[in-house]
MDAnalysis code that builds the backbone (N, CA, C; Angstrom):
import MDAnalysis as mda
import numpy as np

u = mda.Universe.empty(453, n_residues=151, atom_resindex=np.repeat(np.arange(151), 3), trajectory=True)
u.add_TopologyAttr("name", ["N", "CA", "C"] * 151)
u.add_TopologyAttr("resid", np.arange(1, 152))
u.add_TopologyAttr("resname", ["UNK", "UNK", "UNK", "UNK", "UNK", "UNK", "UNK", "UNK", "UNK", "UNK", "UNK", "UNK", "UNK", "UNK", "UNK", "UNK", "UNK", "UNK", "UNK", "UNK", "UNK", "UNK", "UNK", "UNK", "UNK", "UNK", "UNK", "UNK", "UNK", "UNK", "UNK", "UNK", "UNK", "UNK", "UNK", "UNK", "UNK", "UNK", "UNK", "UNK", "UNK", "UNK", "UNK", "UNK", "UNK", "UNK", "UNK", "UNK", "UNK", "UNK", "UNK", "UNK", "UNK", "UNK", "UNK", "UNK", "UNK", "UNK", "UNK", "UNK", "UNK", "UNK", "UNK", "UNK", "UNK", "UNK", "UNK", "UNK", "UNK", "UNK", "UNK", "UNK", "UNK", "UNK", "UNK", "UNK", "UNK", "UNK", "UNK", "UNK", "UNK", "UNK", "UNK", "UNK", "UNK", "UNK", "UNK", "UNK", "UNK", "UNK", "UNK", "UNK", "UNK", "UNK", "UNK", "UNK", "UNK", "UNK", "UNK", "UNK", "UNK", "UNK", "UNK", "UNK", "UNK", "UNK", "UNK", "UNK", "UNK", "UNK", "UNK", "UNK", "UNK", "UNK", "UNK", "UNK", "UNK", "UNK", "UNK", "UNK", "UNK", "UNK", "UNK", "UNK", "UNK", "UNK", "UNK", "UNK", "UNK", "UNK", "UNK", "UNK", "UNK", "UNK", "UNK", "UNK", "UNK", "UNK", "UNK", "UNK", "UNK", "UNK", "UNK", "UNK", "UNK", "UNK", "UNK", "UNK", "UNK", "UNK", "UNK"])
u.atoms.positions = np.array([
    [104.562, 88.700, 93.727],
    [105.100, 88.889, 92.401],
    [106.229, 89.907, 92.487],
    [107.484, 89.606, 92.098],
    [108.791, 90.761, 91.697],
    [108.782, 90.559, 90.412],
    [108.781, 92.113, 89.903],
    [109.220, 92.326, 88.735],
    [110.211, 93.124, 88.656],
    [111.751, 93.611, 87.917],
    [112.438, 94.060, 87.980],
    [113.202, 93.862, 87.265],
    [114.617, 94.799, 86.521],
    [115.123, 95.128, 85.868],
    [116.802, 94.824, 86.329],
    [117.131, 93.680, 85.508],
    [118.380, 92.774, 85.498],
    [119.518, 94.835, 85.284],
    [120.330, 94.672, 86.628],
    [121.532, 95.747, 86.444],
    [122.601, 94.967, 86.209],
    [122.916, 93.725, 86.142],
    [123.982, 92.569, 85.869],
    [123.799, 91.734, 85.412],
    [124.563, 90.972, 84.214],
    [123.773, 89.837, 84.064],
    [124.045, 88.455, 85.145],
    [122.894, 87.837, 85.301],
    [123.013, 87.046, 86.613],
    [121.718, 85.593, 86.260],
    [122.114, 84.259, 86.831],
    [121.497, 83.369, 85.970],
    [120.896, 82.869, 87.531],
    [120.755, 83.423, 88.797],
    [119.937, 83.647, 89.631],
    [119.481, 84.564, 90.891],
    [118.714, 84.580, 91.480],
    [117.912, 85.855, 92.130],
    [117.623, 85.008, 93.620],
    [117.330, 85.500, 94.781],
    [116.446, 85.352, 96.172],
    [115.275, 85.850, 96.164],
    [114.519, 84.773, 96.887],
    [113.229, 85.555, 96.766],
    [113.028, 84.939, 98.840],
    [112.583, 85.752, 99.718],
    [112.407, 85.237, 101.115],
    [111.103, 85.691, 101.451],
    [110.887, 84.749, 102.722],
    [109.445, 84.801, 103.272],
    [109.965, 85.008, 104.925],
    [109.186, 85.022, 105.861],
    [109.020, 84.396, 107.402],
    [108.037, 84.295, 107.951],
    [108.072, 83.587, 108.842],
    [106.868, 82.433, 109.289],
    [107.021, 82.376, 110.963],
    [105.938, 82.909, 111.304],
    [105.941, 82.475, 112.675],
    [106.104, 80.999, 113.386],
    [105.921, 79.922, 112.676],
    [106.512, 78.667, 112.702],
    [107.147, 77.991, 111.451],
    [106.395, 77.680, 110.531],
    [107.252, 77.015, 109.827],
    [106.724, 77.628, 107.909],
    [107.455, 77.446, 106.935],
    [107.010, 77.895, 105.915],
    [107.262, 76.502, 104.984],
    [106.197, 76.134, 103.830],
    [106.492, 74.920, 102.851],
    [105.599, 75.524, 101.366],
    [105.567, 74.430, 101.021],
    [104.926, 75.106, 99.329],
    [105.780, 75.575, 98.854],
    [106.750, 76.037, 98.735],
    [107.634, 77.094, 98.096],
    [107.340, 76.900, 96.353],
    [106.808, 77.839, 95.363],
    [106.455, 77.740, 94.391],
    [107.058, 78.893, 93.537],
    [107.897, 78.871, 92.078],
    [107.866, 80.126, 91.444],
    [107.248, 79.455, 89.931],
    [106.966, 80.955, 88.973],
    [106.824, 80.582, 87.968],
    [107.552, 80.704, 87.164],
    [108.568, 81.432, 87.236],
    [110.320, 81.585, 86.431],
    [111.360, 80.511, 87.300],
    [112.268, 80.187, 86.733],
    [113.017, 79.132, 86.787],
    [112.641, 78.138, 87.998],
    [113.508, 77.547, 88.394],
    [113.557, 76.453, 89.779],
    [114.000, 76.915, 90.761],
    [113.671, 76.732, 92.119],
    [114.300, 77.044, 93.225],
    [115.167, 75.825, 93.356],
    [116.397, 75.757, 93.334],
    [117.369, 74.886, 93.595],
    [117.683, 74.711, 95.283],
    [117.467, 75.518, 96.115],
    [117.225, 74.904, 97.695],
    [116.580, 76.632, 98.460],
    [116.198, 76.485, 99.307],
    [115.630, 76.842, 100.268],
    [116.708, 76.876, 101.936],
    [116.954, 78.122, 101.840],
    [117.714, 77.789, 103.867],
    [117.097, 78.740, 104.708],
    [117.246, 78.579, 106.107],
    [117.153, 79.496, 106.868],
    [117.574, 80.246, 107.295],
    [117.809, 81.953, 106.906],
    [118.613, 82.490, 107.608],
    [117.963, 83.854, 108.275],
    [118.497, 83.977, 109.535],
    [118.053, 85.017, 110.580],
    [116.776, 85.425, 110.158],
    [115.846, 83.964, 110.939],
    [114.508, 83.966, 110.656],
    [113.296, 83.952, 109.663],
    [114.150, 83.851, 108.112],
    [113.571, 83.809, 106.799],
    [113.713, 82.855, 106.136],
    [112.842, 82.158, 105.592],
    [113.158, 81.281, 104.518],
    [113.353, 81.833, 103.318],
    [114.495, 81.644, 102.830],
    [115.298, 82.064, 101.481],
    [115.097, 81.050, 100.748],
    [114.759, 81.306, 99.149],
    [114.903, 80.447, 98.175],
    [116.095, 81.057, 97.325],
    [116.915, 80.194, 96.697],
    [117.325, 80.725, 95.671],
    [116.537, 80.016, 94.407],
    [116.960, 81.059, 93.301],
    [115.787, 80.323, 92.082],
    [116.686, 80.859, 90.830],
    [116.946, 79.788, 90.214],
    [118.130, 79.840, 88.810],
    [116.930, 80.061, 87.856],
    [117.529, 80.933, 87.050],
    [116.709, 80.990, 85.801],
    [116.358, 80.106, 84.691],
    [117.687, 79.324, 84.834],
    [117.792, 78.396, 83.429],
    [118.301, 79.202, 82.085],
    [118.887, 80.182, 82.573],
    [119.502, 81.120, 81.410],
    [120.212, 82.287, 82.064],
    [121.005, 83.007, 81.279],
    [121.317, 84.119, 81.916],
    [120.625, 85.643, 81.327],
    [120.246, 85.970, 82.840],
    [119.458, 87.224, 82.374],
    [120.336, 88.461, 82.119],
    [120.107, 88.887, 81.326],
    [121.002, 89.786, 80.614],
    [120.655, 91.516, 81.030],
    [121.914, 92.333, 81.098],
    [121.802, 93.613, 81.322],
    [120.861, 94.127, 80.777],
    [119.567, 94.721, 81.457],
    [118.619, 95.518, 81.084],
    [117.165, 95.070, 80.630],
    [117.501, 93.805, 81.387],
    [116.346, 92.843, 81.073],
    [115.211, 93.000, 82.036],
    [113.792, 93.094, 81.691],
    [113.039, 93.125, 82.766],
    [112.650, 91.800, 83.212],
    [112.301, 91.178, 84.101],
    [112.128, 89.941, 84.785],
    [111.034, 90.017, 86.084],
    [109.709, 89.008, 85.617],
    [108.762, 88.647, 86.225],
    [108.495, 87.406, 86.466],
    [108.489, 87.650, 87.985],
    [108.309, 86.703, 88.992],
    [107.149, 85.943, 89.819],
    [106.778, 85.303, 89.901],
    [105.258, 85.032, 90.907],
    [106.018, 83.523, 91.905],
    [106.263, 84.234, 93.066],
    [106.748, 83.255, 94.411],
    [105.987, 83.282, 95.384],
    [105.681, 82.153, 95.717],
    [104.481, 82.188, 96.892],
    [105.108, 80.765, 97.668],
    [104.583, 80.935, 98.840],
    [104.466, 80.111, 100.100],
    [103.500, 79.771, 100.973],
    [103.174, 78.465, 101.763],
    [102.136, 78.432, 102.762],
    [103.355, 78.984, 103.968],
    [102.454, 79.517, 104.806],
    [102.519, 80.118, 105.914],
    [102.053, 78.814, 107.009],
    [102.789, 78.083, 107.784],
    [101.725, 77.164, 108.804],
    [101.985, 77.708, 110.137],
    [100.619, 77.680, 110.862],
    [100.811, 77.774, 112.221],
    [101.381, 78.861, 112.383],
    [101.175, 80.078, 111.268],
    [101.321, 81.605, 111.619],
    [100.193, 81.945, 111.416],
    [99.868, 83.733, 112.141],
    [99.111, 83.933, 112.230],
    [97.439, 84.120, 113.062],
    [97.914, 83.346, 113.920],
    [97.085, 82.490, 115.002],
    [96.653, 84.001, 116.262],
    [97.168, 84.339, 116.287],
    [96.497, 85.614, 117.195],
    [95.401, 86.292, 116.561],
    [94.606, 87.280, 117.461],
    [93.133, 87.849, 117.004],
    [93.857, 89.315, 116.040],
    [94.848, 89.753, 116.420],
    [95.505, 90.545, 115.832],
    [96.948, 90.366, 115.254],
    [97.099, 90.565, 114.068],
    [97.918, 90.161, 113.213],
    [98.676, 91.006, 111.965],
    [100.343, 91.184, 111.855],
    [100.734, 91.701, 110.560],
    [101.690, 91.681, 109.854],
    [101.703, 92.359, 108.663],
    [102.535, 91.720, 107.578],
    [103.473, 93.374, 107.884],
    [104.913, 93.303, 108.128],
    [105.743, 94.372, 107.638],
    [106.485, 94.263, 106.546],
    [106.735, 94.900, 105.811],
    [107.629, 95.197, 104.533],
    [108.416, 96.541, 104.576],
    [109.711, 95.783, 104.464],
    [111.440, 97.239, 104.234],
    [111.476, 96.946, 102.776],
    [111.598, 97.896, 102.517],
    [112.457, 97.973, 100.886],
    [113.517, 98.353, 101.105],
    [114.223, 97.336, 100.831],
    [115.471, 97.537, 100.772],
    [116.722, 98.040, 99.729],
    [115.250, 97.728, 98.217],
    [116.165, 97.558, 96.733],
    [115.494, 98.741, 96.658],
    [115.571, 99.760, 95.673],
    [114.656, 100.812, 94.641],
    [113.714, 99.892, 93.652],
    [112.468, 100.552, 94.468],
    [111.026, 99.724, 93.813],
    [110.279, 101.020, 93.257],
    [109.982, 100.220, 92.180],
    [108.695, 101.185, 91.516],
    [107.571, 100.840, 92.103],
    [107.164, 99.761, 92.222],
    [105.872, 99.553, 92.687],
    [105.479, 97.906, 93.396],
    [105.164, 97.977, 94.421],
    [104.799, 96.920, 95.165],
    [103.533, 96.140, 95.116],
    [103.243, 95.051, 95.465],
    [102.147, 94.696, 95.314],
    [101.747, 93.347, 96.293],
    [101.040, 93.405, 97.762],
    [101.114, 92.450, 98.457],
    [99.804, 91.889, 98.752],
    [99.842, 90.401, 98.462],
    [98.633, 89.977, 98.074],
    [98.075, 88.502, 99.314],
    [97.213, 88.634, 99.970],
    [97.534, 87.733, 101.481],
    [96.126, 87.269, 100.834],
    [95.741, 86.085, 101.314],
    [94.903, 84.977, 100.672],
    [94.833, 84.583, 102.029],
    [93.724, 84.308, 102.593],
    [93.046, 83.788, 104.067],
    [91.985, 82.671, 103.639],
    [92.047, 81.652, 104.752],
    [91.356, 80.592, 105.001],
    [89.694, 81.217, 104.704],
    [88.802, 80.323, 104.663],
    [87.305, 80.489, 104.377],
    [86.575, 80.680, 105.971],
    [87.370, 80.185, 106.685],
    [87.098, 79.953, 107.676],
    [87.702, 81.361, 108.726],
    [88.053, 81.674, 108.180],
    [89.226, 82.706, 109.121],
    [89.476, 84.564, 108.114],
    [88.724, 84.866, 107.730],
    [89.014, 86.049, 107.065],
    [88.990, 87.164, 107.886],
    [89.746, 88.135, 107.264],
    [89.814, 89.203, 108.233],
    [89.063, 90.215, 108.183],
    [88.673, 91.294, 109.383],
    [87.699, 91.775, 109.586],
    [87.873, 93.508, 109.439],
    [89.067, 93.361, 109.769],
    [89.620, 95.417, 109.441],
    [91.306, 95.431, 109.308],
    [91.023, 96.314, 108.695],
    [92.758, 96.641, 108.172],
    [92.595, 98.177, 108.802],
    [94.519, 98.387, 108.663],
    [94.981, 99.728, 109.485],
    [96.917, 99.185, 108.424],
    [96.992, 100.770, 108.135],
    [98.234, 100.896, 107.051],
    [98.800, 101.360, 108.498],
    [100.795, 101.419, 108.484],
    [101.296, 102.681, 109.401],
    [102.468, 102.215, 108.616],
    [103.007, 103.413, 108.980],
    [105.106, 103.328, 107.981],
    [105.704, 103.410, 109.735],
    [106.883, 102.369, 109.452],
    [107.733, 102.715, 110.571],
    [108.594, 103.711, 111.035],
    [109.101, 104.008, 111.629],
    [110.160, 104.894, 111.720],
    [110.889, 104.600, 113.551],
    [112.154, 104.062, 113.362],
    [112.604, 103.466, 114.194],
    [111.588, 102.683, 115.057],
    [110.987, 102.767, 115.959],
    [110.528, 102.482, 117.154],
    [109.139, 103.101, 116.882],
    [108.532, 104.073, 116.101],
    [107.176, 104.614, 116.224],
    [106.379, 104.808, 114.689],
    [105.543, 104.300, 114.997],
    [104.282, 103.899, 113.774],
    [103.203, 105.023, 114.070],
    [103.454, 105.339, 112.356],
    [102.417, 106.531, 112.413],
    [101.151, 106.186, 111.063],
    [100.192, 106.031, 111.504],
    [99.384, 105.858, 110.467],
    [99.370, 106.541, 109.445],
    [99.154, 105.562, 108.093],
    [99.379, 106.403, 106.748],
    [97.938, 106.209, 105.635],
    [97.853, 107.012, 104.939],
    [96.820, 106.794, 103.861],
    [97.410, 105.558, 103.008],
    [96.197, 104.261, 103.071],
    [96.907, 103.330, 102.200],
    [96.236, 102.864, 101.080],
    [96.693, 102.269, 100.389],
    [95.307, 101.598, 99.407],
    [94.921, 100.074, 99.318],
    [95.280, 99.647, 100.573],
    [95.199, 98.452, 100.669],
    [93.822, 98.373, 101.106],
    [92.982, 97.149, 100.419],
    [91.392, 96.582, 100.570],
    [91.344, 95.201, 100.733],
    [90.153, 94.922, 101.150],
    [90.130, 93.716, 101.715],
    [89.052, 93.024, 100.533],
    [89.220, 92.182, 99.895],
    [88.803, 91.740, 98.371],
    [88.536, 90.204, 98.592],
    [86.969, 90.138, 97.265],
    [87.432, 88.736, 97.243],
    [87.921, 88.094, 96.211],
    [89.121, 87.474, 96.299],
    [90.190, 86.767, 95.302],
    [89.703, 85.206, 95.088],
    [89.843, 84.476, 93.558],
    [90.168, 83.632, 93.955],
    [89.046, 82.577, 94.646],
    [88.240, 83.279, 94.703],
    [87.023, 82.622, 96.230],
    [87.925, 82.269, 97.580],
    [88.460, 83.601, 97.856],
    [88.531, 83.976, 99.455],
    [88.924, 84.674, 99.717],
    [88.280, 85.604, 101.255],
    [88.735, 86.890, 101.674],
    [90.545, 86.885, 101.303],
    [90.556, 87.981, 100.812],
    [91.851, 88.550, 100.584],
    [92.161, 89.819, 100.589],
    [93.817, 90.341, 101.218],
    [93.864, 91.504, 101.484],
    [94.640, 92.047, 99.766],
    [94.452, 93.100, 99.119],
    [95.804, 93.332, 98.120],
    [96.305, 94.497, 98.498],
    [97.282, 94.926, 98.984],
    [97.753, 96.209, 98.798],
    [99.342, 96.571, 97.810],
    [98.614, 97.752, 97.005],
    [99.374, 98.318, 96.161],
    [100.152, 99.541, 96.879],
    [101.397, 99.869, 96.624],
    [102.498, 100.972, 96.987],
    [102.911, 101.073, 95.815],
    [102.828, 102.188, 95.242],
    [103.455, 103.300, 94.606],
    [104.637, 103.738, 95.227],
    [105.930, 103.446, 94.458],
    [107.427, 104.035, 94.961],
    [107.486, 103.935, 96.010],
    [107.762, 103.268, 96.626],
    [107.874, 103.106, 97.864],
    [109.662, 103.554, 98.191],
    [109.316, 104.451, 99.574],
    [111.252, 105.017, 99.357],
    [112.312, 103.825, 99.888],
    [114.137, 104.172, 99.385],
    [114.273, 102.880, 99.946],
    [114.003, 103.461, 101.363],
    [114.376, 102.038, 101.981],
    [114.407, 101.731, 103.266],
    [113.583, 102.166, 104.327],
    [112.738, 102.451, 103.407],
    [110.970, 102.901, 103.944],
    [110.549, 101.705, 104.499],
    [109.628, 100.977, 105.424],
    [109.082, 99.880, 106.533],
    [107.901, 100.550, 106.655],
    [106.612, 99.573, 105.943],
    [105.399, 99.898, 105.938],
    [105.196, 98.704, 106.524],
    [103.429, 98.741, 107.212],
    [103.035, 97.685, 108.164],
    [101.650, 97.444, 108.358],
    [101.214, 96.702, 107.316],
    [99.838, 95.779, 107.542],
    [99.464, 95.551, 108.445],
    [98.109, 95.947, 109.306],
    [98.012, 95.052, 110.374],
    [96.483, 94.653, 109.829],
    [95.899, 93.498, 110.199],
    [94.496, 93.295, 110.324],
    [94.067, 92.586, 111.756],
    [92.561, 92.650, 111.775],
    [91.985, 91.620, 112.919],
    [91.198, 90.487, 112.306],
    [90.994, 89.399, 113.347],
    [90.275, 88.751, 112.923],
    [88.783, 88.437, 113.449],
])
């Protein structure tokens, strides 16, 4: 889910994923994704609103993707850069019935070295299935936090 606050008015937004092999499903609940490309390893959607969002507008999003044929190692993780100024994050991983995960570990990057951090990410059940959610509070820019779990 992005939620966020139109600084231009603009009648569409990116929303990207990556996939250790391939990514499909591509789903939003605000406007249409009009195409999908690949670039330097991400699948990008663009997604028109069907209107133009206007200066100072807040705007909520829910974009999701299947992941195929990622994931497949006993150890596994999700990194996230902020790149924009975020108030608050929210990352929500949904696992097979068959395949849920068994321990989580938070760390923030910093160039080349990961230092473990206090996180509030839990391992929940969503939905009817193991699921991870983790919430970030302000996250700084260009801060690189890093999910890992086992399976």
């Amino acid at each position: 889910m992005t939620s966020f606050v139109v600084n231009r008015p603009a009648i569409c937004y990116q929303e990207a994923v990556t996939a250790e092999h391939t990514a499909t499903g591509f789903a939003t609940m605000l406007g249409t994704i009009i195409e999908t490309v690949t670039e330097r390893g991400y699948f990008v959607s663009k997604i028109h609103f069907g209107n133009l969002g206007g200066e100072g507008e807040r705007l909520t999003n829910i974009f999701s993707a299947d992941l195929l044929n990622s994931f497949a190692r006993p150890h596994e993780h999700w990194t996230q850069e902020f790149t924009y100024p975020t108030e608050h994050f929210t990352l929500q991983i949904h696992f097979p019935a068959e395949r849920p995960p068994k321990s989580l570990v938070c760390k923030m990057l910093d160039g080349a070295i990961e230092k473990p951090v206090v996180s509030t990410a839990k391992l929940i059940d969503l939905f009817g299935q193991k699921s991870i959610v983790w919430e970030v509070t302000k996250p700084k820019l260009h801060q690189a936090l890093k999910l890992e779990w086992t399976w």
